[in-house]
N, C-alpha and C positions, 0 to 999 in steps of 0.2 A: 950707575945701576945696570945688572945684567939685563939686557933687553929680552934674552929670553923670558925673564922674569914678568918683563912689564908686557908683553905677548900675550904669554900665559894668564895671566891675573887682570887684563883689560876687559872684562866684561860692563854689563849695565847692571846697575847694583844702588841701592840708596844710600843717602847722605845719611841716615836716624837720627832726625833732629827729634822723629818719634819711633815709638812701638805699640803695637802694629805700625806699620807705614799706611800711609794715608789709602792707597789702593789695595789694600788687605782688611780697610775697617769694613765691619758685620754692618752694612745700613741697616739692614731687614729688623735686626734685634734691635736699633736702638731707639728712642724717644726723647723729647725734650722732657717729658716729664720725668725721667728717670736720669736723665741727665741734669736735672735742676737738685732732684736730690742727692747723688756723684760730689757735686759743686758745694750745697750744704755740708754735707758731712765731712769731706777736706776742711772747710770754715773753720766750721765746731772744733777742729782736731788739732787747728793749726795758726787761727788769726790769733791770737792774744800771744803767743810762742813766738812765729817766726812771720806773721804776713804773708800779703799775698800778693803778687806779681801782674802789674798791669802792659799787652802791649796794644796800642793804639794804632791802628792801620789809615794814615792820611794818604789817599791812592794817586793823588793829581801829582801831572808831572806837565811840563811846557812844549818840551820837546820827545820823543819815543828812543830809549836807545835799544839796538838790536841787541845787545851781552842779556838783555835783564831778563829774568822768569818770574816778576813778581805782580798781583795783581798790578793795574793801573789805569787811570782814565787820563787820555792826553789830551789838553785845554787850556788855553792861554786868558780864558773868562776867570779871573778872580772873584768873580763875585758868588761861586760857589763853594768859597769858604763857610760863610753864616750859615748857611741851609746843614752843612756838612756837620759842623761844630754841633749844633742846635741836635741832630741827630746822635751823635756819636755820646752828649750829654743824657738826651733818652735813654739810648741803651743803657746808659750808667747809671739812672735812675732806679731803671727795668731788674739791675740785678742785684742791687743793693735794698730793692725789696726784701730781696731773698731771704737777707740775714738778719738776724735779731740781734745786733751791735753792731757798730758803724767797721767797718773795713780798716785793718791796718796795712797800709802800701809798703813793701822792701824794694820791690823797683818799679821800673814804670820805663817803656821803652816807648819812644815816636820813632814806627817806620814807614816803607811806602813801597812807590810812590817816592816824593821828596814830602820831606816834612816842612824844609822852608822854602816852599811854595806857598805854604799860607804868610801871614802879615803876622809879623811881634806882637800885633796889639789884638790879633785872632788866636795865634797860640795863647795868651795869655787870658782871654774869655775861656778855653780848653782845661788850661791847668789850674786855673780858679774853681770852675765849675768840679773836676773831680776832687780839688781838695776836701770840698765845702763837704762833702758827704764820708769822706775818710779822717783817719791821722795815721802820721807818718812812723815808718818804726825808727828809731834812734840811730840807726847805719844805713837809712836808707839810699837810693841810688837811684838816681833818673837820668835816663841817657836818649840822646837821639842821632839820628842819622842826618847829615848836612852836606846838600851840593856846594861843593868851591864854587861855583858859578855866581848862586844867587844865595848863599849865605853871606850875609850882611854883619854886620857888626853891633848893629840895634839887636837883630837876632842870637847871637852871641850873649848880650850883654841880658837880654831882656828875659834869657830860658836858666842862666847863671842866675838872675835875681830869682827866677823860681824855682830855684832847688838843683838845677843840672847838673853835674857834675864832667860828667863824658859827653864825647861827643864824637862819632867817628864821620871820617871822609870819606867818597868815593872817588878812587884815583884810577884805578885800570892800570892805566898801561900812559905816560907818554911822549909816547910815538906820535906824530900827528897820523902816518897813515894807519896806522891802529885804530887810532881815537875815529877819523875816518869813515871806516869801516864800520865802527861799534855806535853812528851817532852819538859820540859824547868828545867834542870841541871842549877841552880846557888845557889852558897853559899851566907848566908849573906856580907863574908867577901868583895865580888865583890859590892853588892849593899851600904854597907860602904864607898868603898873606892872612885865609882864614886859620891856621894851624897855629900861627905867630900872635894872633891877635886873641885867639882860643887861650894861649899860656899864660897872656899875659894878663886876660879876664882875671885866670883863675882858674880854669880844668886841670882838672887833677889827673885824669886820663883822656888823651889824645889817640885815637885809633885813625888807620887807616885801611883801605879794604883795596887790594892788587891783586889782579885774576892773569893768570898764565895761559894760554891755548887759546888765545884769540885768535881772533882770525889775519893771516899778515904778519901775526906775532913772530919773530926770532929772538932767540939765548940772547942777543945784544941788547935788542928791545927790555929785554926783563934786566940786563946788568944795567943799563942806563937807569931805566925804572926806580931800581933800589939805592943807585950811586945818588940818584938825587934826594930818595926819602930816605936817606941817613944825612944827608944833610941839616934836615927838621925834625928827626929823629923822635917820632911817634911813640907812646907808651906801649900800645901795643899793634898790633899786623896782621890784618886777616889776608890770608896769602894762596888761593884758591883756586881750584881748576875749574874753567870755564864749562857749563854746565849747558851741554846743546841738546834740546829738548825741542824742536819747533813744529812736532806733533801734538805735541801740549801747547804751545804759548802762541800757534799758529804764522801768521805773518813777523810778527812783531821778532824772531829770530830767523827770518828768512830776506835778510837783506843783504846776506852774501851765501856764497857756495858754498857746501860743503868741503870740495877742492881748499877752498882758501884759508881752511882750518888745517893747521900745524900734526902733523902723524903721533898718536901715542907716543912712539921713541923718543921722538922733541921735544912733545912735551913734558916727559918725566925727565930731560934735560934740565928744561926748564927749571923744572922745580924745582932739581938738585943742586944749581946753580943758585938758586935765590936762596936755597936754605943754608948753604953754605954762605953766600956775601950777610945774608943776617946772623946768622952767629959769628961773624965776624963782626959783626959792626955791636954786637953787644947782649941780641934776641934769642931769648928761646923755645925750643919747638915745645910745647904745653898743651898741643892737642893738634886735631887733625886741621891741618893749613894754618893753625895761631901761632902766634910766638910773641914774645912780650918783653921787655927789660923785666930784671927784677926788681922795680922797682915799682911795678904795677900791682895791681888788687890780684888780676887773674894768675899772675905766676905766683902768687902769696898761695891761691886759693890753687894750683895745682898740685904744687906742694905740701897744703895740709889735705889735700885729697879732698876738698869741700867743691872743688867746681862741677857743675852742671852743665848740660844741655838738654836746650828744650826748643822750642819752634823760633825763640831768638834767638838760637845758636849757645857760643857757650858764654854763662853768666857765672859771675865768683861764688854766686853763695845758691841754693837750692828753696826753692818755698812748692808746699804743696799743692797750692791750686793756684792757677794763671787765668787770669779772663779778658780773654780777647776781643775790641773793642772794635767798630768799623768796616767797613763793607767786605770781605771774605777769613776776615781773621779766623784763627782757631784758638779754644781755651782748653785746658788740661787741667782736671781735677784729680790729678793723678789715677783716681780710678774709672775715668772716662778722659772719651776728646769729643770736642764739640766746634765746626764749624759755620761760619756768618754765610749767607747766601752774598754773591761773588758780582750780583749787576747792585748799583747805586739807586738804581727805579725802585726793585724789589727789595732792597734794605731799608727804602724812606716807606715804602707802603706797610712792609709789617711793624716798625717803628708808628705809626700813624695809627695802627691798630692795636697797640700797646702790646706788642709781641717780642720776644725775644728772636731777633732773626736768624736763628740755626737753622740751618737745613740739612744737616746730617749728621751723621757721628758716632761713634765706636765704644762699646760698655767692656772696659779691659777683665777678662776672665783670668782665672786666677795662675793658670798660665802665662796667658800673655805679660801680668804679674815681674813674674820671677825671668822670664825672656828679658822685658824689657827690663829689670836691671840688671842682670849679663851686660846685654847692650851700652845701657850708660855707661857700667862700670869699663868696660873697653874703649870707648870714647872717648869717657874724661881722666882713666888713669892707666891706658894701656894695659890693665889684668883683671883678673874676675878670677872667682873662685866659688865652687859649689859647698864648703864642705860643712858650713853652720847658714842660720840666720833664712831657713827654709829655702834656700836660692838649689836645690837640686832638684832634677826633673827627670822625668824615666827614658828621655831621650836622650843622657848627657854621654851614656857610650857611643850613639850615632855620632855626636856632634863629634866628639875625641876623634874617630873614624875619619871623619870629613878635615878637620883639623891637622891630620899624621901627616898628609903631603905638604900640609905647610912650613909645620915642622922640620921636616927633610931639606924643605928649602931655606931653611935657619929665617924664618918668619916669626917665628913663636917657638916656645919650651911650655911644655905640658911637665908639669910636676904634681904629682902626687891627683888631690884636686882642685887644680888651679893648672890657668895659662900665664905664659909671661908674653908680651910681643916685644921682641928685639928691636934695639935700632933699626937694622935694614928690613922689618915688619911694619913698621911706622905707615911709611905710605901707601900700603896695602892693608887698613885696619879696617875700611868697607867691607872688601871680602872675607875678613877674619867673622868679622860680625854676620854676617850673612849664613856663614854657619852655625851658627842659631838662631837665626830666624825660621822659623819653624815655620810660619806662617809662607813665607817664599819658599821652601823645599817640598812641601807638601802639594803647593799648587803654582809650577813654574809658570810664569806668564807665557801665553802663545807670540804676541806681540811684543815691543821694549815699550818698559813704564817708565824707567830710570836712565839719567844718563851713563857715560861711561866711570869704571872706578878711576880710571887714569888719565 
């Protein structure tokens, strides 16, 4: 790739797992009580059709690794599972008030945190507890997130007996002075044996998640990386640039130097290289840093244009309301977002007072609307188009405006009214997308919110 290019186009810029982006959401305008109503009316619009989307935020991890941006409480005391469980079942209680017929689940994601930090026989008090108030829709999908380390094979077997299907891995990078670096010590031989022992359960999709621009990381590092996960050859690959934020996430990504992080130019090496050894090896690129065999759900669902992204990233099928369970999750009722207050203290007291514990959130205007599906549709199928289905806005000459230099740089083709992103637009579809975020043009941040695009 032309380095001028990745120069150029190296800005801080959002991942849009939403729209608005979380530092753009209106607090002032919003409420829980209007956000409860958001939540109902998606219900009404959409359980008995297509379900509704659960993700469950388990935060506890053993050890701290510096890569990660996501809540967590580090704790070696297991015995804050029960209290946690017992909590995360309130919430589930608390919302299923809400609605006047029992909740139909299409998916159901455990992340963190590590999810098998709890006990087999604790996740399964979890996934009892929410069935009992649900039923399931007929293609449903329940997936979770498992460290090679301390994924067991009781765990395996025990999340399989309850409906799991998927199940992706955290691998990075390894390198050991990577791993290192990033506190996360694991050998190949760990991520072998749960992947191996995963097929042979019965998962139908095996994912695995490799991040590029680590820190110490080099082009070898990442060909070694891949040479060995096509060995056990995952169904699908989240493949992903390392996301340095430690003005956000504080200490916990300041356990090395910035120095010791790999230059833009290398790292879009990086990437190039990896994307090139996985389409070699069989992968395709189906969204921004995924790729998949075709023999998985998500390249089924990229190709009939049904895939989605939402705050779990991208899932094969779309539902209109998500409700996010557990201490900072966020829920989306498509026409709001709504997130959990972020300390464990404060989640178990407003739970204890029979409260739904949101502390903030964004009531999408009929703008943000039609923004944010430009948005998806760029995400999840590389083009968008104004010219039916109410998606045209009185800004869409600015945006075309803002779009022409991209163009020039053979990133995209503006036709008619619609965009196309080219192949070599691919890895620049942050910055494509940014040009309609109205909400970031209008009011550039004075400080950086986002990491970099590249």
């Amino acid at each position: 790739m032309c380095f001028s290019l990745v120069n150029k186009y190296n800005v801080a810029g959002p991942r849009y797992t939403s729209y608005p982006t979380v530092p753009y959401w209106n607090e002032a305008l919003f409420s829980i009580k209007q956000w409860k109503q958001t939540l109902i009316q998606a219900f009404n619009e959409s359980n008995t059709s297509e379900g509704i989307s659960l993700y469950i935020h388990l935060p506890f991890c053993e050890s701290l690794c510096t890569f990660c941006g996501c809540n967590k409480r580090i704790t070696k005391r297991h015995e804050v599972e029960t209290p946690y469980i017992k909590a995360v079942l309130k919430e589930w209680s608390l919302y299923c008030k809400l609605f006047d017929q029992k909740p139909m689940i299409k998916e159901l994601h455990l992340g963190g945190g590590t999810p098998t930090f709890f006990s087999p026989e604790n996740l399964t008090l979890l996934i009892h507890g929410i069935k009992q108030k649900a039923t399931l829709a007929d293609d449903y999908e329940f997936s979770f997130e498992g460290h090679p380390n301390n994924t067991t094979k009781t765990h395996l077997q025990t999340l399989f007996d309850l409906g799991f299907k998927r199940v992706s891995f955290g691998v990075q990078d390894y390198n050991p002075i990577v791993q290192k670096a990033i506190h996360r010590l694991q050998p190949f031989e760990n991520v072998k044996r749960v992947t191996e022992q995963a097929r042979s359960i019965g998962y139908t999709s095996i994912g695995h998640d490799i991040i590029f621009g680590l820190p110490f990381q080099t082009e070898a590092h990442v060909e070694e990386t891949i040479k060995k996960t096509k060995q056990l050859l995952p169904d699908r690959i989240a493949f992903y640039s390392y996301a340095h934020v430690p003005w956000i996430k504080g200490n916990g990504q300041r356990g090395f130097k910035d120095s010791d992080l790999p230059a833009p130019s290398i790292k879009q090496n990086q990437y190039q290289l990896g994307k090139t050894l996985l389409a070699e090896a069989g992968y395709h690129d189906i969204g921004m840093d995924h790729f998949a065999l075709k023999t998985d759900a998500l390249y089924t669902a990229s190709k009939s244009e049904t895939m989605h992204r939402n705050f779990m990233g991208y899932t094969a099928s779309k539902t209109k309301a998500m409700i996010g369970l557990g201490v900072s999750s966020i829920s989306d009722s498509w026409y709001a977002f709504a997130q959990n207050v972020k300390t464990l203290e404060d989640y178990y007291q407003l739970l204890d007072n029979n409260t739904i514990p949101v502390f903030r959130g964004h009531i999408l205007s009929k703008e943000d609307l039609i923004i944010r599906q430009h948005i998806l549709n760029l995400m999840c199928h590389f083009k968008t188009s104004w010219m039916a289905n109410g998606l045209y806005f009185e800004d869409v000459p600015e945006v075309i405006l803002k779009l022409q230099e991209m163009q020039n740089d053979g990133l995209l083709k503006i036709e008619l009214n619609q965009i196309f992103i080219t192949e070599k637009g691919k890895p620049f579809v942050r910055n494509i997308c940014m040009a309609f975020d109205l909400l970031l043009q209008r009011n550039k941040p004075e400080t950086q919110l986002f990491s970099m695009t590249i």
